[in-house]
N, CA, C and O atoms as a MOPAC input file, in Angstrom:
PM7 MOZYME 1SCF
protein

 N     28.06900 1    17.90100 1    -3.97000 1
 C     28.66900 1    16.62800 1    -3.64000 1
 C     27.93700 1    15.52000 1    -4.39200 1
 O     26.72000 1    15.35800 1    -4.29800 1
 N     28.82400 1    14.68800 1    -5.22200 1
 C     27.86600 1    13.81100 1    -5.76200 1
 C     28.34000 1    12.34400 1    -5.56700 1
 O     29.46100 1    12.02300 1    -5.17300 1
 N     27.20200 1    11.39500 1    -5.94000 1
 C     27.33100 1    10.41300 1    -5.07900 1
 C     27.99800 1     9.66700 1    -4.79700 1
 O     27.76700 1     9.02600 1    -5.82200 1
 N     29.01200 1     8.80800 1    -4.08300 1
 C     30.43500 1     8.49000 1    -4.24000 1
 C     31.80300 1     9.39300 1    -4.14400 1
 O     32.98100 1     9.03700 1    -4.11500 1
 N     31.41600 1    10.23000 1    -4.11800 1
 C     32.47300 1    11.02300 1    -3.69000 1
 C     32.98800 1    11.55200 1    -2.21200 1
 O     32.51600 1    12.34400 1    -1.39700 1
 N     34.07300 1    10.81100 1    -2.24900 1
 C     35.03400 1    11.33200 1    -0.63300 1
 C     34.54900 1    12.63500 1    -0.17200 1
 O     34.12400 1    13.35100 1    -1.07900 1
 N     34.50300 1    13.14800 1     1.07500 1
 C     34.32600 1    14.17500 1     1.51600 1
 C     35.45000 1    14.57300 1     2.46500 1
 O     35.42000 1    13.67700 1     3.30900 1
 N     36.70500 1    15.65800 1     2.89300 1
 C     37.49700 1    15.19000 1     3.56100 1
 C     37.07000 1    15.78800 1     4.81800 1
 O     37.27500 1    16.97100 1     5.08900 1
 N     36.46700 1    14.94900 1     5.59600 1
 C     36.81000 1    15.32900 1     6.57200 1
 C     37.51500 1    14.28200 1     8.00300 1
 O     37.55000 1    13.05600 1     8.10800 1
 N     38.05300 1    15.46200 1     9.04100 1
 C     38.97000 1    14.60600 1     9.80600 1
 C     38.44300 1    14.93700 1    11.14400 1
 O     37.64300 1    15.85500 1    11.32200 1
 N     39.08700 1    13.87200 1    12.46300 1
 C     38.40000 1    13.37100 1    12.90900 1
 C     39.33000 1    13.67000 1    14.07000 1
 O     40.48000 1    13.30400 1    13.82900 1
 N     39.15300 1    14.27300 1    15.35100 1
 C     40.33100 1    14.47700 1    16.31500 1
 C     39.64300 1    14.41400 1    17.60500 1
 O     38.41300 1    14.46000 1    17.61800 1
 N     40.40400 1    14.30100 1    18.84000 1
 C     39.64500 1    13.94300 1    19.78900 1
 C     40.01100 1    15.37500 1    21.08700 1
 O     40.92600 1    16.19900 1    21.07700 1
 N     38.91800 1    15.18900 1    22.04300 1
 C     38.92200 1    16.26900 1    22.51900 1
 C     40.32600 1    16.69700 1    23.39500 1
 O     40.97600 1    15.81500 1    23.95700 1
 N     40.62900 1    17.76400 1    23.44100 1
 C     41.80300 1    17.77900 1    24.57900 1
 C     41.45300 1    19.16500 1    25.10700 1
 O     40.43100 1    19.77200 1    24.78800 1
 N     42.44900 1    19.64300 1    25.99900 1
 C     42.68900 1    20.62700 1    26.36300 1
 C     42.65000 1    22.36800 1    25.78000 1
 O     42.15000 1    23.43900 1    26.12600 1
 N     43.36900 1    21.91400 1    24.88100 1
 C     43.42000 1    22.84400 1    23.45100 1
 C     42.37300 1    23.05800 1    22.62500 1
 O     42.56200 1    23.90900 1    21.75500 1
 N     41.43400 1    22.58100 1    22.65000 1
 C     40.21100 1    22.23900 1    21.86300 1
 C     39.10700 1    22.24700 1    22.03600 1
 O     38.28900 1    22.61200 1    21.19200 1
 N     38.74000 1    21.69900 1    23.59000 1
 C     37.29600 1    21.83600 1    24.17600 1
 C     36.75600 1    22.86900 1    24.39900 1
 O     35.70700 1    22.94300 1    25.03800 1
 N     37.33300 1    23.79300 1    23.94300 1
 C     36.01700 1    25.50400 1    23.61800 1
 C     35.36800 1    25.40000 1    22.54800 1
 O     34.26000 1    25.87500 1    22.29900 1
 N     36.08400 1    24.73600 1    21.84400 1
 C     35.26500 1    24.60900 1    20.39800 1
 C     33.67000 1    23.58400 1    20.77100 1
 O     32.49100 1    23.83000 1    20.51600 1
 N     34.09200 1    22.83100 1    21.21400 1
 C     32.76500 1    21.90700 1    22.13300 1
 C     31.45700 1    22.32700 1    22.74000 1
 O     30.25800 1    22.07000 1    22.63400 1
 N     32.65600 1    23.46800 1    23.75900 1
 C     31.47300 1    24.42200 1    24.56300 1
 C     30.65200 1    25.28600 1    23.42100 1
 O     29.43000 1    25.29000 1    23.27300 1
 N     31.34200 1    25.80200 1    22.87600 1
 C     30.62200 1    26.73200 1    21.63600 1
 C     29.85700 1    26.16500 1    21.28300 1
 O     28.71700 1    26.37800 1    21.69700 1
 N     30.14200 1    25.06300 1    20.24800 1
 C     28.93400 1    24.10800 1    19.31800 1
 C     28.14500 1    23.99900 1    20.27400 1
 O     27.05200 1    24.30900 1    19.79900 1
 N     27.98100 1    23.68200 1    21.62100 1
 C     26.69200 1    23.13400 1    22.16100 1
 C     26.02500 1    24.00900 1    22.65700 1
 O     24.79800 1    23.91900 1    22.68200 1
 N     26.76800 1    25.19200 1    23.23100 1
 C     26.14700 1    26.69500 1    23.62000 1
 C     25.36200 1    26.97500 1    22.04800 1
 O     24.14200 1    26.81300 1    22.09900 1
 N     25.79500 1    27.28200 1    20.98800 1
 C     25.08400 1    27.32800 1    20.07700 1
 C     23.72600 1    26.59700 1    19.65100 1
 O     22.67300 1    27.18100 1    19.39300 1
 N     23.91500 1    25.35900 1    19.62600 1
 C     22.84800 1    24.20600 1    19.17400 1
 C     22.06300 1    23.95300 1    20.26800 1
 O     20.85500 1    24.06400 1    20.05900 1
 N     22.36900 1    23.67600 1    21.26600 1
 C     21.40200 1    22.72600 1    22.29300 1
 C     20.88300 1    24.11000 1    23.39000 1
 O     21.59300 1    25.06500 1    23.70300 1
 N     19.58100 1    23.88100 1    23.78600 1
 C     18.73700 1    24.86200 1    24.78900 1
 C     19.00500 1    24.53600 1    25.98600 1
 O     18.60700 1    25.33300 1    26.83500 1
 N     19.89100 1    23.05600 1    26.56900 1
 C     20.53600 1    23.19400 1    28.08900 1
 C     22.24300 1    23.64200 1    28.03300 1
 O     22.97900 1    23.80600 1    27.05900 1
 N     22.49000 1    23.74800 1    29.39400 1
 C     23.62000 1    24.24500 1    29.67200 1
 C     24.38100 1    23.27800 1    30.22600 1
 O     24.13600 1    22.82900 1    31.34600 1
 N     25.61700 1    22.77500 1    29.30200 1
 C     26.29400 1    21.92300 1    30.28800 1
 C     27.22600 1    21.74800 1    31.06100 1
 O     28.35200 1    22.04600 1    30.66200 1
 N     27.05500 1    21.23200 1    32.35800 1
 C     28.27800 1    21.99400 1    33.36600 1
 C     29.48400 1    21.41400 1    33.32500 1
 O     29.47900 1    20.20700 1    33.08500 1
 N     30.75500 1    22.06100 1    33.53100 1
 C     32.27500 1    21.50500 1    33.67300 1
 C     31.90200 1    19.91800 1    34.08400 1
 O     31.08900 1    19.55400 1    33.23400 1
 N     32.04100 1    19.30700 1    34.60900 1
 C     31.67500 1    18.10500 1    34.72400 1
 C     31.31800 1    17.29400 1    33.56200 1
 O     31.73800 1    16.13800 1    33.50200 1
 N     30.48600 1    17.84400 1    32.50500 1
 C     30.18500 1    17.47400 1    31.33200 1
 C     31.59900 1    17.39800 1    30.44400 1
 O     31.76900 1    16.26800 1    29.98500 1
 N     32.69200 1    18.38800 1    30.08700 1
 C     33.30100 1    18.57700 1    29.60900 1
 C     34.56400 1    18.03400 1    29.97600 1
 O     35.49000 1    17.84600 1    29.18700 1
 N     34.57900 1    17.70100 1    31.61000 1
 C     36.01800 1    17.14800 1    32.14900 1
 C     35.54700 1    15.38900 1    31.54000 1
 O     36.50500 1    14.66500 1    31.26800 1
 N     34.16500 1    14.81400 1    31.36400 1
 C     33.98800 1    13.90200 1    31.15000 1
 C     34.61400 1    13.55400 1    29.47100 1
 O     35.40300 1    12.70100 1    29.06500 1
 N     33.87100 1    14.61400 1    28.79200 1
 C     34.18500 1    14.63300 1    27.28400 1
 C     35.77400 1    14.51200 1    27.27500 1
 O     36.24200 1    13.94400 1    26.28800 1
 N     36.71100 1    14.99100 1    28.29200 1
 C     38.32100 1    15.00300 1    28.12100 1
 C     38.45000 1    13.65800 1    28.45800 1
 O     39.19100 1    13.04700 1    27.68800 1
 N     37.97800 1    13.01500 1    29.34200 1
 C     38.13000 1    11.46200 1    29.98600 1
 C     37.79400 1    10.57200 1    29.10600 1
 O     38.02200 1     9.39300 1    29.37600 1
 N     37.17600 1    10.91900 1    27.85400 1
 C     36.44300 1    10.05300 1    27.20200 1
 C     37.37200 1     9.24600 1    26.56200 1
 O     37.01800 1     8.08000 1    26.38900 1
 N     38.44400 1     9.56200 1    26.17800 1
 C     39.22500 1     8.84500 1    25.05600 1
 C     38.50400 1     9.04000 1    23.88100 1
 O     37.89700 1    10.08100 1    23.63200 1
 N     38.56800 1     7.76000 1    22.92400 1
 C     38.31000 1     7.89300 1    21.69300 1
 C     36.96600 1     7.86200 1    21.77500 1
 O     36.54100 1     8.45400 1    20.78200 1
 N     36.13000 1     7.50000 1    22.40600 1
 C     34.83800 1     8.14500 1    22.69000 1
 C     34.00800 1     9.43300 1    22.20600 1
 O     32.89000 1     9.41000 1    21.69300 1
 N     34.62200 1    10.31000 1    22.41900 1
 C     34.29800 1    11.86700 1    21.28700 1
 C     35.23400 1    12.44200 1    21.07200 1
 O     36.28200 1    12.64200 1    21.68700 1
 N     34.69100 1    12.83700 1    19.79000 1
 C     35.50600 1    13.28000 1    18.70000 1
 C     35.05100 1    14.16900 1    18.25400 1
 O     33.84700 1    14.13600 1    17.99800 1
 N     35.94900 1    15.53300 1    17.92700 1
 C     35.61500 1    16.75400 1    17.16700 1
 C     35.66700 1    16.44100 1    15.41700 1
 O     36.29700 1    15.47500 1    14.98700 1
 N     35.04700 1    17.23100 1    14.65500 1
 C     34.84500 1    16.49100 1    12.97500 1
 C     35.43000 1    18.24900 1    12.96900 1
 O     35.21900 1    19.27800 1    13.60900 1
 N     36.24400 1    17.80300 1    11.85100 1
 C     36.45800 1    19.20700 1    11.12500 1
 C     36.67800 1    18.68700 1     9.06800 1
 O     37.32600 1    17.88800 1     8.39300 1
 N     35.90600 1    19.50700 1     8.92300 1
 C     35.97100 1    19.79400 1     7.21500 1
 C     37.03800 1    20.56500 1     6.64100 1
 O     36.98000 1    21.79400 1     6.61400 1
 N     37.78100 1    20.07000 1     6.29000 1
 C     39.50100 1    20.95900 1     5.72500 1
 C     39.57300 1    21.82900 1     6.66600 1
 O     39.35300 1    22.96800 1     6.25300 1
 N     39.76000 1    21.76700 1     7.60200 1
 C     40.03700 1    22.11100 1     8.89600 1
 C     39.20400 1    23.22900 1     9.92900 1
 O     39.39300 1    24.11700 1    10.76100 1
 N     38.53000 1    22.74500 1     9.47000 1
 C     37.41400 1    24.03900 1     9.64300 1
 C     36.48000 1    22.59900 1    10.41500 1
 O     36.19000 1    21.50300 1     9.93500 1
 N     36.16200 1    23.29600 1    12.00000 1
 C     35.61200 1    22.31300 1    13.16300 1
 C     33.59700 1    23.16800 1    12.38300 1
 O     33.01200 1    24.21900 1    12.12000 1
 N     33.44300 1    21.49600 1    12.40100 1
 C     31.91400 1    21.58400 1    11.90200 1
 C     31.08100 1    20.46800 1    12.64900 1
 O     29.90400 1    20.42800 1    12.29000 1
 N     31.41300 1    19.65000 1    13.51000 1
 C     30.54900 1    19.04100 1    14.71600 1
 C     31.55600 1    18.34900 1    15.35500 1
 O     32.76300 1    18.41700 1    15.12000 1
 N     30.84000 1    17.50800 1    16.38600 1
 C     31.11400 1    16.74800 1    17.22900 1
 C     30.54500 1    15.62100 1    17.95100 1
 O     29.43900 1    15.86400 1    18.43500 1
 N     31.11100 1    14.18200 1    18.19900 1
 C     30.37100 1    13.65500 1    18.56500 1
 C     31.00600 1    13.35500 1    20.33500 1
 O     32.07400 1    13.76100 1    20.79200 1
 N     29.96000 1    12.54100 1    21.03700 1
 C     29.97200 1    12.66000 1    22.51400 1
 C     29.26000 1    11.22200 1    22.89800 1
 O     28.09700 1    10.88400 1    23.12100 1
 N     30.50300 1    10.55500 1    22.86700 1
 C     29.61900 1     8.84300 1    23.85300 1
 C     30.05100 1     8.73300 1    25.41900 1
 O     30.85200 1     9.26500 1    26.18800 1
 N     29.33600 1     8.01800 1    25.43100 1
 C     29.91300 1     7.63100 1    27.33100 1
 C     29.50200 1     6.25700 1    27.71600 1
 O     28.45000 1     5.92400 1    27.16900 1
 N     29.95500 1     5.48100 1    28.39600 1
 C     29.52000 1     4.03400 1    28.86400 1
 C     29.11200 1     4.64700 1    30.14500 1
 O     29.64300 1     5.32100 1    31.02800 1
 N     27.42100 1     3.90800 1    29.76500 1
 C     26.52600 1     4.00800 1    31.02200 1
 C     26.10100 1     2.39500 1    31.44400 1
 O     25.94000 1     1.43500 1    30.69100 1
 N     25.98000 1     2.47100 1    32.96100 1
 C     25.50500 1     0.82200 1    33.22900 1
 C     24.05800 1     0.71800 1    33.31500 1
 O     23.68700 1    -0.37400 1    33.74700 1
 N     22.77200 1     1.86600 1    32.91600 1
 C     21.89700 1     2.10700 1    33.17200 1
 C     21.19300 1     0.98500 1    32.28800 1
 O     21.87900 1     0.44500 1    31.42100 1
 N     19.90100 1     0.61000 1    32.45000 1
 C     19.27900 1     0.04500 1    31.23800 1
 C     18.32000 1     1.16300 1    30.96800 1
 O     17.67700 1     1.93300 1    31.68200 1
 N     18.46000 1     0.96600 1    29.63000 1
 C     17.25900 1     2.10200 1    29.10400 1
 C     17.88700 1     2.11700 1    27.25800 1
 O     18.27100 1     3.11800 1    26.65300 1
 N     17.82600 1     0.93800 1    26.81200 1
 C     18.67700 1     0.60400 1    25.33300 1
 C     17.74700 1     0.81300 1    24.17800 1
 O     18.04000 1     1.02200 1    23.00100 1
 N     16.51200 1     0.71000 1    24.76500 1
 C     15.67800 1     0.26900 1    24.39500 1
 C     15.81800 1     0.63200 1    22.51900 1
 O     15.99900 1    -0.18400 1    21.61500 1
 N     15.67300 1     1.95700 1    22.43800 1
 C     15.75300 1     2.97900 1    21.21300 1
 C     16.79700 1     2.67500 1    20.35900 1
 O     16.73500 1     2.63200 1    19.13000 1
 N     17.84200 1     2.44800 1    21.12200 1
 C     19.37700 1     1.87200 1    20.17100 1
 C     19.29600 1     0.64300 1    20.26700 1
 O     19.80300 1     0.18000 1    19.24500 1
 N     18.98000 1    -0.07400 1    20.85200 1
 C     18.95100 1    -1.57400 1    20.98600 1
 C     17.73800 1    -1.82700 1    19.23800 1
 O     18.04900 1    -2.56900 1    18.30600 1
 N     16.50600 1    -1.00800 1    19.30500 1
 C     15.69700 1    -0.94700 1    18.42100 1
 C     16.45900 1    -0.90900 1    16.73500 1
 O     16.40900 1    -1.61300 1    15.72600 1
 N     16.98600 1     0.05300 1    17.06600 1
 C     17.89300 1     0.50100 1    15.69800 1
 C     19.15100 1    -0.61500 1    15.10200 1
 O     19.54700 1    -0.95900 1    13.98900 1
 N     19.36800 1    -0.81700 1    15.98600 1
 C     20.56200 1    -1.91800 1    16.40800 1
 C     19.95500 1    -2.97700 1    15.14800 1
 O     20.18600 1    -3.01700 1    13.93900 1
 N     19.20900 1    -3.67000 1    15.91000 1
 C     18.46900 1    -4.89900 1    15.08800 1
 C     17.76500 1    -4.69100 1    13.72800 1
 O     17.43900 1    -5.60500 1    12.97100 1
 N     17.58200 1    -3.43500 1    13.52800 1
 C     16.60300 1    -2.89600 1    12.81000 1
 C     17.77200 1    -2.98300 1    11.70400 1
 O     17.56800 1    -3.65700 1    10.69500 1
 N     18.72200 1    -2.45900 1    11.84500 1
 C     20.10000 1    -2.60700 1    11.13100 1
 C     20.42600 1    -4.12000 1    10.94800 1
 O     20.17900 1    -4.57900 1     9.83300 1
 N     20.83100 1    -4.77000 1    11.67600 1
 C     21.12300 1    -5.90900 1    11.12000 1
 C     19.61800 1    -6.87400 1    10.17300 1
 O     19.79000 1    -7.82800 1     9.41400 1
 N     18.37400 1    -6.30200 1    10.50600 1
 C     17.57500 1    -7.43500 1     9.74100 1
 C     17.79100 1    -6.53500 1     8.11000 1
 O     17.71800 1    -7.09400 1     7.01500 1
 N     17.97200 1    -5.54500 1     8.25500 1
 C     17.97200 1    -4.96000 1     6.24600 1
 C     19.21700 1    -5.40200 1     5.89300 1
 O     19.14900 1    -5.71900 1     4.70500 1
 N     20.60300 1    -5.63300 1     6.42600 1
 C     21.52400 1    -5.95700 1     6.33200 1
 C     22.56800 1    -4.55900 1     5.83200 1
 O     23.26300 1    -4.41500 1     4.82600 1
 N     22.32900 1    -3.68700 1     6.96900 1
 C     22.75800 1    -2.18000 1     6.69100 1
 C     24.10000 1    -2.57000 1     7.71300 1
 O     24.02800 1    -2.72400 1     8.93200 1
 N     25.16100 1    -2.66700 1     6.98600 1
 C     26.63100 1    -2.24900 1     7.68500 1
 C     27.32600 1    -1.99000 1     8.34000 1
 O     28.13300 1    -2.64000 1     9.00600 1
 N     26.96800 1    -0.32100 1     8.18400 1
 C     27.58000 1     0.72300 1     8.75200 1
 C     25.46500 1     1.96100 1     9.46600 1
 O     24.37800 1     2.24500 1     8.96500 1
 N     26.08000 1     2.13500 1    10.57500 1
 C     25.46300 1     3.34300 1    11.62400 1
 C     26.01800 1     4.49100 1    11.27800 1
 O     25.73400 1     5.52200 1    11.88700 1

């Protein structure tokens, strides 16, 4: 891949049809287990998470949620840290 060059990949959101692929990736990658609850959330999410697939071929996923907790601290960090270099895009 060289530099400037498009990569295609596409971008779909979780449903019914799909969220095994979810369970897999994270059964694979991550050392906790996450319970139905986790996953009925990931369906609730809306555009919130999103499965990534590379010419159609599912190669990650991402997973947000609105929390009212404070604890920003780390993204709040990055946040600013981004706007003082004058970086764009996250």
């Amino acid at each position: 891949m060289g530099v400037g060059r498009e990569v295609a990949i596409s971008l779909d959101g979780v449903r019914d049809k799909n969220v095994m692929l979810l369970k897999k990736l994270n059964t694979a990658i991550f050392p906790v287990r996450y319970n139905e609850k986790y996953y009925a959330d990931a369906l609730a999410s809306g555009k919130f998470t999103k499965l990534a697939y590379y010419s159609d071929i599912f190669v990650g996923s991402i997973a947000c949620r609105m929390e009212k907790k404070k604890g920003t601290k780390l993204l709040n960090h990055v946040l600013e840290l981004c706007l003082k270099k004058y970086i764009p895009e996250i």
